[in-house]
C-alpha positions in Angstrom: -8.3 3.0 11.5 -9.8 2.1 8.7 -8.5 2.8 4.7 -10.8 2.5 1.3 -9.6 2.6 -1.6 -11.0 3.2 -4.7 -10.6 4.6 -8.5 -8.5 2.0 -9.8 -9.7 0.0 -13.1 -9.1 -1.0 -16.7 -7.3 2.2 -18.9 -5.1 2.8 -22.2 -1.6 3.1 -22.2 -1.5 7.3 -22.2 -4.8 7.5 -19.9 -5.5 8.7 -16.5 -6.6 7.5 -13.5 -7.0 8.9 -9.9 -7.0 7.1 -6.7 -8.5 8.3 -3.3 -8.0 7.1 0.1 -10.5 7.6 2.9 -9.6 6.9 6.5 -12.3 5.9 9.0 -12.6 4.7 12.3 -10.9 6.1 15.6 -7.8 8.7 15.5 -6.5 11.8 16.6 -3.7 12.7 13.6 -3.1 11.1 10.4 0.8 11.4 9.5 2.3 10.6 6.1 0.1 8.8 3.6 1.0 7.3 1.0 0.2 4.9 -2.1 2.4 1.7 -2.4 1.7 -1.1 -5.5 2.2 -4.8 -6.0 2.5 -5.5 -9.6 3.1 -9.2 -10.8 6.0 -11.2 -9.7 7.0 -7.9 -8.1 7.4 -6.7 -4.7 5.4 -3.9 -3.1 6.8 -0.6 -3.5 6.5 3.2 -2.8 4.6 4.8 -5.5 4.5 8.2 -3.6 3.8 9.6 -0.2 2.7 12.9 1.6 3.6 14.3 4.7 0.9 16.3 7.1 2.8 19.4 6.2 2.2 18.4 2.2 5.8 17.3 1.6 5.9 14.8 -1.3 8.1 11.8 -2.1 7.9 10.3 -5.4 9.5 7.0 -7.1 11.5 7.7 -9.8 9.1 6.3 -12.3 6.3 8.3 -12.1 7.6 11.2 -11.1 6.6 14.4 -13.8 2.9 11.7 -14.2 1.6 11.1 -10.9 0.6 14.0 -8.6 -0.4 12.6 -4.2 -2.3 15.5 -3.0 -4.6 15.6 0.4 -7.8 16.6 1.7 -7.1 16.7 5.6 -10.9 18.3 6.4 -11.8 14.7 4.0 -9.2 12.5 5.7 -8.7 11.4 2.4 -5.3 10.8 0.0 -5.4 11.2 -3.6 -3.3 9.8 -6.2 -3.3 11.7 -9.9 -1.9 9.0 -12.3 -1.5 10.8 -16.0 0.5 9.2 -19.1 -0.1 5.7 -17.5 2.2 3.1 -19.2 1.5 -0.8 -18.9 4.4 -0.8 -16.4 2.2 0.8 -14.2 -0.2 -2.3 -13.7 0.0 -3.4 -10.3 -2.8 -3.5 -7.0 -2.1 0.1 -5.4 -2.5 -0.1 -1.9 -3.0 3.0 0.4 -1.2 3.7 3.7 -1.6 5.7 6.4 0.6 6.3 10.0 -1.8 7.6 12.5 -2.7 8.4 15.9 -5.3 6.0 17.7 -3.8 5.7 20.7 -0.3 7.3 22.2 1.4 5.5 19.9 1.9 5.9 16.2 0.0 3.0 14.4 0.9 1.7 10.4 -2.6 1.3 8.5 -3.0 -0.6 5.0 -6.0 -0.4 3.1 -7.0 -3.8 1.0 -5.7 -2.6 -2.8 -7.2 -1.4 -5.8 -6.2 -3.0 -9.2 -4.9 -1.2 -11.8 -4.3 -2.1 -15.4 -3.1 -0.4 -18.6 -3.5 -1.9 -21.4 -1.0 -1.3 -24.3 
């Protein structure tokens, strides 16, 4: 299994930004998704996550400005990042748990930066 990320970049303090996550490669299911970030001198942590059913999970800080939503026809994971504060720089990685084999696997993609500039 196979995750690309892309949509991250260089945005105001107050701007938007969305994310998306395609998985590739071999599966039968995808299970929760989700969109984790790494900013500096910090450790990686759950931004937000979605369940196959569509059942969200949010941090604390960004819930009420980021939005995960899901494409299952796409395989793809979205992440809607409005009002964006400079706290929010960090690499956001995607994650998926899926189905390749008979056991449940746990997929990274390899990050996309995000910066907001103040």
């Amino acid at each position: 299994v196979q995750l690309q990320a892309s949509g991250g970049g260089l945005v105001q303090a107050g701007g938007s930004l969305r994310l998306s996550c395609v998985a590739s490669g071999r599966f039968f299911r995808l299970n929760t998704m989700g969109w984790y970030r790494q900013g500096p001198g910090k450790q990686r942590e759950l931004v937000a996550s979605i369940t196959a059913g569509s059942s969200r999970t949010y941090a604390d800080s960004v819930k009420g400005r980021f939005t995960i939503f899901r494409d299952n026809a796409k395989n793809t994971v979205y992440l809607q990042m409005n009002n964006l504060s400079p706290d929010d720089t960090a690499v956001y990685y995607c994650n998926a748990a899926a189905y390749a084999g008979p056991d449940i696997g746990n997929y990274w993609g390899q990050g996309t930066q995000v910066t907001v500039s103040s």
